[in-house]
N, C-alpha and C positions, 0 to 999 in steps of 0.2 A: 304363242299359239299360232295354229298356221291359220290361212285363210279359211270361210266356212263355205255353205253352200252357198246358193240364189235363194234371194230373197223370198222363193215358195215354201220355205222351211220344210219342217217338220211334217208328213203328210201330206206333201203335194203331189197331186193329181189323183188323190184319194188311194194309194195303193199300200198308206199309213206304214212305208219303210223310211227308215232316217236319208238325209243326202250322204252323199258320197263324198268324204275329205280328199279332195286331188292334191292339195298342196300340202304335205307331212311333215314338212322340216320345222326347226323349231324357232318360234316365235323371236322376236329381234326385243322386246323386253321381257323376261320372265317374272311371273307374279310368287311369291312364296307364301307358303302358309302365314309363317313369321309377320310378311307384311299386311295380310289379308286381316291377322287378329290386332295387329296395331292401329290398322283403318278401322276396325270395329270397335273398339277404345277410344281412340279419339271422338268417333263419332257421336258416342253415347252422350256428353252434355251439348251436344250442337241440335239434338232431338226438338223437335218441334212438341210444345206442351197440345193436348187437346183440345181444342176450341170449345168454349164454355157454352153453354147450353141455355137459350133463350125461352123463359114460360110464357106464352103470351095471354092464358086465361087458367079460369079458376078448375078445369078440367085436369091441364095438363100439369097443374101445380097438386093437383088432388095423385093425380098418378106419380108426378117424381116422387112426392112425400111417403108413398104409400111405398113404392120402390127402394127409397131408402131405408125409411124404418124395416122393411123385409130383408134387407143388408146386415142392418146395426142388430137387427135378433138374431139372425142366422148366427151372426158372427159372436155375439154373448152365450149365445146357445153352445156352441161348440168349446169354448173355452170363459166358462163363468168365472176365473178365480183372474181373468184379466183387467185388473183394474182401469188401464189406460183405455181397452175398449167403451166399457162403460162410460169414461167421461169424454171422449171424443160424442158416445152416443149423448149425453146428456147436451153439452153445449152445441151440439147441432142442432136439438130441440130449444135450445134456448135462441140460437138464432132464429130460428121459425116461430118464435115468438107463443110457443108452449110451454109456458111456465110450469102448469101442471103436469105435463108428460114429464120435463126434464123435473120436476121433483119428485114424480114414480120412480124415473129411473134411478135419482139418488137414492133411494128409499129403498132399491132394489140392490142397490151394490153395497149399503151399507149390511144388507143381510146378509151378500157376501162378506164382507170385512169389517166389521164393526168398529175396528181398531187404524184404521188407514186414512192417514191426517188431511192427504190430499183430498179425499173427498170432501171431508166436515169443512176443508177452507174454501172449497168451489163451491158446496149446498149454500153455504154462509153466503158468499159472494153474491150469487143466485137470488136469495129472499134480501139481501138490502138492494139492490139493482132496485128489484121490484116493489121495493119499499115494503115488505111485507117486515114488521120490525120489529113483531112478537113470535112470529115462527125463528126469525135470525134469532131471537135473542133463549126463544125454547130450545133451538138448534145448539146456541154455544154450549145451553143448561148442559144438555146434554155430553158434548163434546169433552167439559172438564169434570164431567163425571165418569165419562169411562176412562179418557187420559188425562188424570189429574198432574201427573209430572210433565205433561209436554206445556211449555212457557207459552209459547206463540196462540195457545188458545185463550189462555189468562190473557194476553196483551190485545188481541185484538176485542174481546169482552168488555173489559175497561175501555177499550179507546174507544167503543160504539156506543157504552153506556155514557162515558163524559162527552161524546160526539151530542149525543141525543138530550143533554142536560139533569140527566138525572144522577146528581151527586151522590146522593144518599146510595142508590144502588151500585155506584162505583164503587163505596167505600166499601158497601157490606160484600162487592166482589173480591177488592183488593183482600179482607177481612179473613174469605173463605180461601183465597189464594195463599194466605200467610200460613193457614193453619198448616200446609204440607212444607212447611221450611225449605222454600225456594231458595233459590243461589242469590246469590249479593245483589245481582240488577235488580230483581225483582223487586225487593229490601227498598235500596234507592228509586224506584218507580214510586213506590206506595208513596215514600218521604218527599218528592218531588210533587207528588199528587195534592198531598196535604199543603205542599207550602203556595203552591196555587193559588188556592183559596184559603189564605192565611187563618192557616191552623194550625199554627205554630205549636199545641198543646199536644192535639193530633201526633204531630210530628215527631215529637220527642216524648211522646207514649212506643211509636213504632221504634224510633232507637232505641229504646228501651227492650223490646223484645229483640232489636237485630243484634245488639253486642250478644246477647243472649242464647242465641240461634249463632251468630256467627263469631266466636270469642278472638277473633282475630284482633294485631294490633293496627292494620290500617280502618276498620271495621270502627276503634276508636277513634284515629284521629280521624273518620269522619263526621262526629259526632262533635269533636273538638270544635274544629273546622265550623260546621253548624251553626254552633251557639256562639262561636266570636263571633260571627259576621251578624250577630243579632245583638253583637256588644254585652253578651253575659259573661264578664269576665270570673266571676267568683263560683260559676257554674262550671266552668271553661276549665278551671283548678281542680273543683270538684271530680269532674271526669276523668283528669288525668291523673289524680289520686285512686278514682275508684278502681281504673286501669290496672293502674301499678299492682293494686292488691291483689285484684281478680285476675289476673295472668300469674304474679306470683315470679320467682327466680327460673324454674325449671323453662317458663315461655316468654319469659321478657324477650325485648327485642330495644337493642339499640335506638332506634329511630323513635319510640315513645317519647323518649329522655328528651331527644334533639328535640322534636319539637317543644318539648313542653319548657325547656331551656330559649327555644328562638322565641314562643309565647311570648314569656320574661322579657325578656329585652327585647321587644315589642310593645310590654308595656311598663318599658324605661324599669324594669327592675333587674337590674343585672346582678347585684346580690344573689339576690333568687336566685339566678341564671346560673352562676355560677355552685352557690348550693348544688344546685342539680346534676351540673355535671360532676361535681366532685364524690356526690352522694351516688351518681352511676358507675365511674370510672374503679370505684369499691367495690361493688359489688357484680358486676357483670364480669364474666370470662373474658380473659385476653384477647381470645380466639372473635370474640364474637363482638368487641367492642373499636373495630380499627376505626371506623366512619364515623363512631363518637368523641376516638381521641380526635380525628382528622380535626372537626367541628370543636372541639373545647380548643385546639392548637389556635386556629380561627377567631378566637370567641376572644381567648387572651391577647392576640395580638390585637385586636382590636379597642381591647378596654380594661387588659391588665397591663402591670408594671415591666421591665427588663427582667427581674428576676421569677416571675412566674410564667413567663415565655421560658426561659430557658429550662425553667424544672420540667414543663409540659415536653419539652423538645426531648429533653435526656430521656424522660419516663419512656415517651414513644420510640425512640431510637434501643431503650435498654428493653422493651418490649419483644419490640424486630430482635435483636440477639437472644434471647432466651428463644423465641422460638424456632430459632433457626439451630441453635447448640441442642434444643431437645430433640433435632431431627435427626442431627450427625457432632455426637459428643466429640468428634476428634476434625474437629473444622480449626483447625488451628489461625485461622486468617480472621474469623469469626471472634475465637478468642482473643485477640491482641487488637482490634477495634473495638471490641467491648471493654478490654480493661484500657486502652486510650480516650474512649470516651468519661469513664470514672472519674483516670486522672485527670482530665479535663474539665468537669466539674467542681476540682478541690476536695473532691474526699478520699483523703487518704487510707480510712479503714473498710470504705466500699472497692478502693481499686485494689487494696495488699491483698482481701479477698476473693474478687474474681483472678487474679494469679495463681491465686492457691488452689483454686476450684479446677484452672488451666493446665497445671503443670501437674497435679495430679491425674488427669488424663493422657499418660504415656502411649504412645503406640504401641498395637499387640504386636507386629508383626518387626522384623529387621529390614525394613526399607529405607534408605539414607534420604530420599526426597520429603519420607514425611518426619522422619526424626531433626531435617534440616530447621523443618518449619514450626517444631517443638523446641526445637534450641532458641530459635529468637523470641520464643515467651521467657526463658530464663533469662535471656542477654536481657531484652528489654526490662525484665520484673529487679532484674539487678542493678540498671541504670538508674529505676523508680527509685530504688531505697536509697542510692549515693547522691543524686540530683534535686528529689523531688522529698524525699521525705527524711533527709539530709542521715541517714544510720548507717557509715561504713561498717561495723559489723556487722549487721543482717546483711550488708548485698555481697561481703565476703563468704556468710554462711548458702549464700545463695551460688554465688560462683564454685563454691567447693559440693556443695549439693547437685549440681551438674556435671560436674566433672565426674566424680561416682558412681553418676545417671548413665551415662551416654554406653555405650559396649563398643569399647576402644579395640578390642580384639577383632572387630568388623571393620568398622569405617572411627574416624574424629571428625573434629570441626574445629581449623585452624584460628577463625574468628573467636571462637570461645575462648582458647587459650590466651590469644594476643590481650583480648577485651579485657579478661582477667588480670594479667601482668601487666596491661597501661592502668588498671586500678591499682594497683601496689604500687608502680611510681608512683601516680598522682598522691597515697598516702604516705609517701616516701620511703617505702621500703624497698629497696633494690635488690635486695635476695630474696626477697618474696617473690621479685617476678623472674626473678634468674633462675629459681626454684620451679617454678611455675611451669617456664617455657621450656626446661632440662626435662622435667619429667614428661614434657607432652611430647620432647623427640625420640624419647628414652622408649613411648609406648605403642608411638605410632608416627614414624619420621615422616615429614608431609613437605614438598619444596617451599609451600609459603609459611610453614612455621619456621622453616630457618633463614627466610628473607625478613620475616619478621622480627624475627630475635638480631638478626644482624642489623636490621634498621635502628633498632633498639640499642646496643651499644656502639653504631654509629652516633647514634645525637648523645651518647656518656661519654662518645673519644676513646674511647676504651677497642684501642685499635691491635691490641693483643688478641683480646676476645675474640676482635671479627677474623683478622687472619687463620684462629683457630677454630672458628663457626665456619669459616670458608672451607677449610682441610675436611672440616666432620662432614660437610655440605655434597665436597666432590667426592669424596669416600661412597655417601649414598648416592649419590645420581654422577657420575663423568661424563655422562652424554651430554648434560647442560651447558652447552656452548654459553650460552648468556652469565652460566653462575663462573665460569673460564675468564670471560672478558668482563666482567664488575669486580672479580679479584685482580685483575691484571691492571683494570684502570685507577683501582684500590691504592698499588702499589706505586702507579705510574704519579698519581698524585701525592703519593708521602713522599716521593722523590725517590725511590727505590728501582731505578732503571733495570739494574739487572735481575734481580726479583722479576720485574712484570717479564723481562725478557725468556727467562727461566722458565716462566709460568706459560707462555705464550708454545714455547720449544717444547713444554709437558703435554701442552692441550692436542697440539696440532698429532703429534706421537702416536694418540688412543686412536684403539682399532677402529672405534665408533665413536659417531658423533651426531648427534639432532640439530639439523642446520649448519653442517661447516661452513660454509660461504659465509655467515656471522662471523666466525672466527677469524677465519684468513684475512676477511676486510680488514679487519681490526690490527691484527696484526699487521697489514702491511700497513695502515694507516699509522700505526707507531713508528712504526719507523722512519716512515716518509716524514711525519715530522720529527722527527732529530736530528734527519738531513742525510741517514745514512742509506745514498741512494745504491750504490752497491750491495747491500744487504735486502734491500726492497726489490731490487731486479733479482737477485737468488730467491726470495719470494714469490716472487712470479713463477718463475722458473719449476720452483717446486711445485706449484700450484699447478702450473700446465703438466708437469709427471701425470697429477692423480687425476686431470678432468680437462676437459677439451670444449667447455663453457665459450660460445662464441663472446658472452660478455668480458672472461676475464681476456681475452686475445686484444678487446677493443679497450678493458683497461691499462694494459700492457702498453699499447701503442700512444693512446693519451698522456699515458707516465712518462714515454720516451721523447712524447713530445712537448713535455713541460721539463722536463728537468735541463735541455742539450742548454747549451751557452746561447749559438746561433741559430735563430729561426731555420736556416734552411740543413744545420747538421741535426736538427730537432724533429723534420719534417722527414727528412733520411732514415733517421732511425728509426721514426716512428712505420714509413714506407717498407720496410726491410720487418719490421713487425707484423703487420699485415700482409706482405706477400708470403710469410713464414704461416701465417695460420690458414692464409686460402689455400697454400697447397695443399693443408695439413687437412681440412676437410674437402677438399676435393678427393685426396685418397681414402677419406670415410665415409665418400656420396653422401654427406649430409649437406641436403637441398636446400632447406628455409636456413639454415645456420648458413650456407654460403652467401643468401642472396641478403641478410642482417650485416655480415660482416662487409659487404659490399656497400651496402649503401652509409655504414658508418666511414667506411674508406673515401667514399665519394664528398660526403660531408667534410671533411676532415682534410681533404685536398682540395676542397673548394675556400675552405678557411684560411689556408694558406697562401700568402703572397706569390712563390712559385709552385704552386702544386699543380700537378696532371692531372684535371679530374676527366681529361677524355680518354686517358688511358684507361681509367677504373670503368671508364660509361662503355667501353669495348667488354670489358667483361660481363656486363648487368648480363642478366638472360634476357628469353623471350617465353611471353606466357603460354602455354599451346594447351590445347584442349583434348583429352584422351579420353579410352571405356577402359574398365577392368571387369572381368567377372569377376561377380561373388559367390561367396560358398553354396547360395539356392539355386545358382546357376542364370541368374539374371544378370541384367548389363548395368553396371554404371557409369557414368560421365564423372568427371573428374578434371581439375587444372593440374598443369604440372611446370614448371622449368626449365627450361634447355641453355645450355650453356654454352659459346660459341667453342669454348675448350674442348669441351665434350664430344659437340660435333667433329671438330679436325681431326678430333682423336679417332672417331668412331669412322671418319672416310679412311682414314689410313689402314684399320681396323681391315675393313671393307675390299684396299684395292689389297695389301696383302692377302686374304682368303680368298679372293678370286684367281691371282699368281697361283698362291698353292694347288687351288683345286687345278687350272691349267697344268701344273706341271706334274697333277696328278694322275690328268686325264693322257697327257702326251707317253707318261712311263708305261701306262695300261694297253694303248693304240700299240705299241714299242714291242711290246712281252707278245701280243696276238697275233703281230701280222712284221717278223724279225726281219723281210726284204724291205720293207718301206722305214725310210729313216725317218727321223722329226727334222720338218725343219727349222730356222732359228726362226 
């Protein structure tokens, strides 16, 4: 703001015109609304309160009084149904030490609200202050008679009447307080009341009407509770018998039992103890009894034998599985811990049962994940019957019952078969399992049914078989490099050299193959050991035909360097291998294959008594750092390679197109301007 007038302001020299602003320009800090209202925020609790008001006689205490009561009416006046007016008026009058005004005023607000709890507790408050202790106590009359549900009027009644010594009138309050079947504290107030002043009779007259009023079962065990700590043990029973009755099945409740069971052995009768839980664990629902098994598991471990621990254990565990199968009938993971648990037990006609109950829940649907886990309840219910409950034909009629089960026209399960045909060996029938596994390639050829059957007449010797299990084998899959080289090493082990050789010149032949690099190793590894090392370098040889494998270049070179006579014609040839494949991917710019083959090179000549390895270290590249765009049109960074070859190549590259372009630019100067010759 700019500068103002002289200091004669506003109407100086009486001609009552404003001064004259000479200086216009604008102020050097500007004030903004913004700040103006945040200075007025702030400021609002830094407010100075009003300075309190001193009476110094009985005049001017006559006029504030009279001042304010003129306030506290106005203001009831204009809005009677405000309660909180009212008792601000009220307790103002009570500080001014007018008991009888502030109980007009109550008196007045209760004609507004009859029902309005705050007031009946401040009037109360009001006449015991002032010790007035039969209006208090006509006051509460009143209060639980118009709100007999509201608690806190009962409570503070009794508390004034037993404050003030008059028993008898507590009880006949407590009395009239019961008649409206208050909530449980209430219940336990009265009983608390009574055992005060030991009136134990009292006491358990009123539990008497609470179970009654309140048929709950913690409702009893406090009544239990009660009477032990008063040492009534045959009353204590009594209760818990009457309990039992009066609730009945439909509202039992677990925790009756328990305690009445912990009672027991409590008081050294574990008989008892045990009756009770056994006489529970009958009759209550599964669902609703888990805390009492927990407590009887508890009970036994502490004071029953080995063998009633573990019936408790099973009960509670076959518990957990029943309701878990009621939730999802096709929990197959469910079923086969439930019938392991059975057999577990030693009962053979509870676990052939839960199988039965198992394997009759088929899956609806054609999913192999869960028909998987439906097969290992037949595998295992058939291991049950040969193993465990010693009946090879039940667990035959059980393996051929699955076998008819499954829908082989979808998917099989190579385990079932196998598991089946090692059952018929083990009963020694050898065409049962030959039978077996014939019909399961017959219906649905699978590669581990025929590693299987072939395992199987490897350990019979029956080496006819397998060579023919081999042919049936490659027939259905050729690509199986591995099923190529276990027939080849098949052969190579029965001494059958040209065989595996035969087999090896079949495999390599197919158009296709899963994993060649299996094969060829293998292959050359045959032959390298027979010694025939001219045959294993035409191996190579063919092998570098179909693939340009930096590895096989560097087994190449290792072979030439193991087989030579002398170290240094071994190092040659092996040298003369490696300069053959660097070339060979230098003309197919493959980068990371050249700078592999290099540093195997490097190795390899450093292992050598005369090798070059500085020759090879002139080759390494250098690693340099480049961008490419990408397809969004962003830049990336990038490492790359450079090869010293590359470069010489690339300047030569370089000085010939610069020649060219010269000798293109001389023919053009030559044709435009025919009197000016070139010169050299």
């Amino acid at each position: 703001m700019g500068d103002s007038a002289k200091p004669g302001g506003y109407g100086q020299g009486g001609s009552g015109r404003p001064p004259k602003i000479k200086n216009k320009s604008a102020a050097a800090v500007q004030i903004t609304a913004e700040q103006l209202i945040r200075e007025a925020y702030e400021r609002q609790g830094t407010t100075q309160k009003a300075p309190r008001q001193k009476v110094l006689d009985g005049e001017e205490l006559s006029d504030y009084q009279m001042r304010r009561r003129r306030e506290f009416e106005e203001g009831v006046r204009k809005n009677r149904s405000n309660i909180a007016e009212w008792l601000r008026y009220a307790s103002w009058e009570e500080s001014q030490n007018e008991v009888k005004r502030a109980r007009s005023i109550y008196e007045r607000a209760l004609d507004v609200d009859s029902r309005n709890q705050t007031v009946y507790v401040k009037y109360a408050e009001l006449e015991m202050k002032s010790k007035n202790t039969n209006l208090a106590r006509n006051l509460y009359d009143r209060a639980v008679t118009v709100l007999p549900r509201v608690s806190q009027f009962w409570y503070r009644y009794t508390y004034m009447e037993e404050l003030l010594g008059n028993i008898e009138g507590t009880r006949e309050i407590f009395s009239r307080w019961m008649q409206w079947e208050p909530e449980e504290e209430a219940w336990t107030a009265f009983i608390k009341f009574e055992r005060r002043y030991k009136e134990i009779d009292n006491a358990r007259a009123v539990f008497e009407r609470f179970v009654f009023v309140h048929p709950e079962p913690k409702t009893w065990l406090k009544w239990t509770k009660f009477e032990e700590e008063l040492g009534q043990t045959d009353l204590v029973r009594d209760i818990f018998g009457r309990a039992i009755d009066r609730l009945g099945e439909a509202f039992m409740d677990q925790h009756i039992f328990i305690s009445f069971a912990k009672f027991e052995v409590r008081m050294k009768e574990v008989e008892r103890a045990r009756a009770i839980y056994k006489y529970a664990l009958e009759r209550l629902p599964k669902a609703k009894s888990l805390a009492l098994y927990n407590q009887y598991t508890l009970f036994e471990k502490q004071y029953g034998d080995k063998e009633e621990i573990e019936n408790v254990v099973v009960n509670k565990r076959r518990m957990q599985y029943e309701a878990t199968l009621k939730h999802d009938v096709h929990d197959y993971d469910a079923w086969l811990d439930y019938a392991k648990l059975e057999e577990a037990s030693g009962n053979a006609g509870r676990t052939r049962e839960v199988y039965e109950r198992a394997i009759a829940e088929y899956p609806q649907v054609a999913e192999k994940r869960l028909w998987r886990r439906y097969t290992y309840l037949w595998l295992y219910y058939a291991l049950f019957e040969e193993t465990v409950a010693r009946d090879p034909e039940r667990a035959r009629q059980v393996y051929v019952a699955c076998a008819e089960l499954i829908p082989h026209k979808r998917f099989t399960f190579a385990k079932m078969w196998l598991q089946y045909a090692w059952f018929e060996v083990r009963q020694l029938d050898i065409g049962a399992a030959r039978r077996a596994l014939g019909q399961a390639i017959g219906m649905c050829p699978k590669d581990k049914l025929f590693r299987g059957y072939i395992e199987l007449e490897l350990e019979l010797r029956e080496f006819d078989r397998v060579r023919k299990l081999y042919s049936k084998y490659l027939e259905f899959n050729p690509t199986n490099c591995a099923t190529w080289v276990e027939f080849a090493k098949l052969e190579a082990a029965l001494g059958e050299t040209e065989r595996c050789q035969a087999l090896f010149e079949l495999a390599v032949e197919q158009p296709t193959l899963y994993m060649p690099e299996v094969l060829w190793k293998a292959y050359i590894d045959f032959e390298y050991d027979l010694g025939d090392y001219d045959k294993t370098r035409q191996l190579y040889e063919r092998l570098l035909a179909l693939t340009d494998h930096v590895k096989v270049w560097v087994s190449l070179a290792r072979f030439e360097a193991a087989i030579a006579p002398e170290p240094a014609g071994g190092a040659a040839a092996a040298r003369s291998v490696y300069e053959r494949a660097y070339a060979r991917m230098k003309d197919l710019r493959l980068t990371e294959e050249r700078l592999a083959l290099l540093e195997a090179w490097k190795e390899a000549e450093e292992n050598e008594p005369q090798g070059d390895s500085a020759a090879v270290e002139k080759k390494m590249p250098r690693r340099v750092r480049k961008r490419r765009t990408l397809e969004d049109g962003s830049m990336e960074e990038y490492f790359d390679y450079v090869f010293p070859d590359d470069e010489e190549q690339g300047a030569r590259f370089k000085l010939l197109a610069k020649a060219h372009l010269w000798k293109q630019q001389a023919a053009a100067a030559a044709t435009s301007n025919p009197d000016v010759e070139a010169s050299d």
